[in-house]
C-alpha positions, 0 to 999 in steps of 0.5 A: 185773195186766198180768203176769197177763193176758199169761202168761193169753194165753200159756198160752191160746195154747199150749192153743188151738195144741195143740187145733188141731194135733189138729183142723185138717184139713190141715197148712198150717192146722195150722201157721198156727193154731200159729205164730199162737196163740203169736206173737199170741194176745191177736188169734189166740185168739179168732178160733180159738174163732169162726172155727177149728173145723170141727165142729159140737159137740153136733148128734149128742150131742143127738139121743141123748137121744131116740135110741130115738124118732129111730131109731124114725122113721128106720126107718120112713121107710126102711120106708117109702121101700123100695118106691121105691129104685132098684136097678139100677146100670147106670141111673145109673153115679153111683149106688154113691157116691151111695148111700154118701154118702147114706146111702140109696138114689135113690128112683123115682115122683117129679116134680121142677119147675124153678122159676126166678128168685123170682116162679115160685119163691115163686108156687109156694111160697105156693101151696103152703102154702095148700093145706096141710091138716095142716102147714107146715114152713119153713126159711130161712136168710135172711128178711126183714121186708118185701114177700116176708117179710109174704107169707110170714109172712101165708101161715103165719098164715093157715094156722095160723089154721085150724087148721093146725101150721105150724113156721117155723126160721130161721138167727139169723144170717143173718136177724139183722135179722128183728124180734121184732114179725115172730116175735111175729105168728106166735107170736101165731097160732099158728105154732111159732118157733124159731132154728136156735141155733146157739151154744146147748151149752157148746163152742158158744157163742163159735162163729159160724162155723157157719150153717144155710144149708138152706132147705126147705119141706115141706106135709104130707109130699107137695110139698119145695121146695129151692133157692137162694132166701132171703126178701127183696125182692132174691129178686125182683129188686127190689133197685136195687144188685143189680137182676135176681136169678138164682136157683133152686129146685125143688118134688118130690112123690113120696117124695123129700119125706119125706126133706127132712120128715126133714132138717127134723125133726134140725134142728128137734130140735137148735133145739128139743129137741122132734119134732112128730109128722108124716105119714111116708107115701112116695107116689109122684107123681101122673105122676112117675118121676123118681129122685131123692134129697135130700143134706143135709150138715153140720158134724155129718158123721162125713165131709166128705159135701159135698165129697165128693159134688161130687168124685165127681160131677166125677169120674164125668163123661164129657161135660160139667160145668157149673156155676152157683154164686156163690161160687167159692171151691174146695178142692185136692180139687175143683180136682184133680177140675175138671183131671182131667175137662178133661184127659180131654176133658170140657166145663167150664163155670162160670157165676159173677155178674159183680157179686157180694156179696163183695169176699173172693169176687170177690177170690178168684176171679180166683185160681182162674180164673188157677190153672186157666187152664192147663187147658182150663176155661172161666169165664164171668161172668153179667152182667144181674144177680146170679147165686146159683143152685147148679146142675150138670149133670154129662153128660146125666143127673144134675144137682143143685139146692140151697143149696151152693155151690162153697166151703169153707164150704158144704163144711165150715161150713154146714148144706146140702141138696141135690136130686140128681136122675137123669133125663134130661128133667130134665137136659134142662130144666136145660141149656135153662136153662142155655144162656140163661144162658151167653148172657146172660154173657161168658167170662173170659179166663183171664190177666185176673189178670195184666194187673191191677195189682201191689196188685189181684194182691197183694189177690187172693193176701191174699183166696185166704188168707182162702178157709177162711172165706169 
């Protein structure tokens, strides 16, 4: 039996090592994969089925059961949306390689608030929500059961109680302590549930490593709020270890929402195999004509839509990047771009918590501080709380608000969306904000990893190796 069940593990390995020579992105992964699953595969072998893929199975192929519907609803949107796409180059430099990672066109006629920290953000949220007349749609990648999640799950069941369609999606994961009793209350009223479910389809099933990280609420196909906000008390600042709780949302009106509405139906069609029938009118905002348009990326991407996009956003910079994420965590491409724009003269900042949730995270991060130390890159650690924003604000016209952060997770391993915003009133709101922020923190001195004892330098260098994962 023994005998059995090592050469099983043998034979499992050498299988695994070949699949992951064909799939693994680059080839130091390759190669790690490969020597491990055969040197150590009773280990190795099962964390390459959790923790090795970089493709999410079956989100695609799902979808072509009713591809004739999902294309139907695809062009009309498109249809709909053409009278608000922006043409003109010139305008927004960005725009051909935004266009292209997009797959459509920055869209006129809306207005776009920065809301800031968790009382503006969900004060607007659930206002919202109760001004709701045909539906609801909520997505969260984190909620919980107590003070803010009672608020908003009282706010869904009220709506749908007078006769309003209201869909809540949730990642199983990340709220993997909501009860049962909470998803039951809502079921009970009325409200349509459902786990994002990520490991349903036969190549999913051992698969935990993707998670849908979006969140997204839509009232009736004319107000989208996306940020970095999940549901929780901590998303207010109630948390005693985290204390004040730095975070960012924005609410759009104007034709932009229906592209949030359309990232919302593939998710809820992969979860449920179902497409509720919603309103797919564009309007423009009452007062807006803000470009703008919304970039949702995932494992499922033919291309790496995330890291691309930041790459070329760093890229096109000319005055000044500044970023805000929480986790630090980025890739040979994004490093190259960081360097690139500081040698040509532009303004790097990044904003990162001075107390994070994540000792890997925070491990890691000294790494890279000391990795682009050489360059004229300045770091800053944000002190009064934590920091978990998603901002950058690339020169005086572009700036963005989402769920990704600056890692290889949100790159590559997690469902994300992002507000990508092209106007300069915006942009100028966003560097007010940010400006208080910086002076809130206190720079990082770029050799404060080598005064740091031998065993901490040896953890930051193990933790840099786990940097794919985290």
């Amino acid at each position: 039996m023994v005998t059995l069940i090592v050469i099983t593990a043998h034979i499992l390995g050498l299988l695994s090592s070949v699949h992951a020579v064909m799939t693994t992105r680059t080839a130091q992964g390759a190669i790690a994969w490969a020597v491990s699953l055969n040197a150590l595969p009773y280990v190795s072998v099962p964390a390459y089925w959790v923790f090795g893929r970089r493709k999410f199975a079956g989100y695609v192929e799902a979808r072509q059961d009713r591809e004739e519907e999902i294309a139907y609803l695809r062009e009309d949107v498109i249809r709909g949306l053409e009278p608000f796409a922006e043409s003109s180059v010139e305008r927004v430099p960005e725009y051909q390689g935004l266009k292209a990672l997009a797959g459509t066109s920055l869209f006129e006629g809306n207005d776009v608030e920065l809301l800031i920290d968790g009382e503006a953000t969900f004060d607007s949220i659930l206002t919202g929500i109760a001004e709701a007349r045909e539906y609801v749609l909520v997505q969260f990648y984190i909620v919980r059961d107590d003070g803010l999640g009672t608020r908003l799950q009282q706010a869904m069941i009220e709506r749908a109680r007078q006769g309003v369609r209201v869909f809540f999606l949730y990642d199983e994961i990340g709220s993997h302590q909501l009860s049962k009793a909470y998803r039951e209350d809502l079921r009970q009223a009325g409200v349509e549930v459902s786990a994002f479910n990520t490991t349903q389809g036969r190549r999913n099933r051992f698969q935990l490593n993707f998670r849908n990280h979006r969140k997204i609420v839509v009232v009736d196909g004319r107000q989208a709020w996306i940020g970095g906000h999940n549901v929780g008390d901590e998303y207010l600042g109630l948390d005693p270890e985290f204390g004040e709780w730095r975070d960012t949302h924005v609410r759009l009106t104007g034709p932009t929402v229906q592209m949030a509405q359309a990232t919302f139906l593939a998710d809820w069609y992969w979860a449920t195999r179902g497409l509720p029938e919603l309103e797919w009118q564009a309007e423009p905002a009452a007062d807006g004509d803000t470009l703008a348009l919304i970039l949702p990326t995932s494992p499922a991407d033919e291309i790496e839509k995330a890291q691309l996009f930041f790459v070329h956003a760093l890229n096109s910079a000319r005055q000044r990047i500044w970023i805000a994420t929480p986790y630090f965590v980025p890739d040979e491409a994004v490093i190259a771009a960081l360097t690139l724009a500081a040698l040509r003269g532009v303004e790097v900042k990044i904003l990162i918590p001075d107390k994070p949730d994540s000792v890997l995270v925070q491990l890691s991060s000294f790494w890279y501080i000391e990795e682009l130390g050489d360059t004229d890159i300045h770091f800053y650690r944000y002190e009064p709380g934590f920091l978990h924003q998603k901002v950058m604000l690339v020169d005086d016209m572009l700036a963005t608000v989402g769920t990704a952060n600056f890692d290889n997770r949100s790159f590559r391993l997690n469902f994300e969306v992002t507000a990508v915003v092209a106007d300069r009133d915006f942009a100028r709101e966003v560097e007010e904000m940010l400006e208080a922020d910086f002076a809130r923190s206190q720079p990082i001195d770029p050799d404060v990893l080598k005064q740091k004892p031998f065993l901490f330098r040896l953890a930051v260098r193990t933790a840099r190796l786990m940097a794919p994962v985290q």
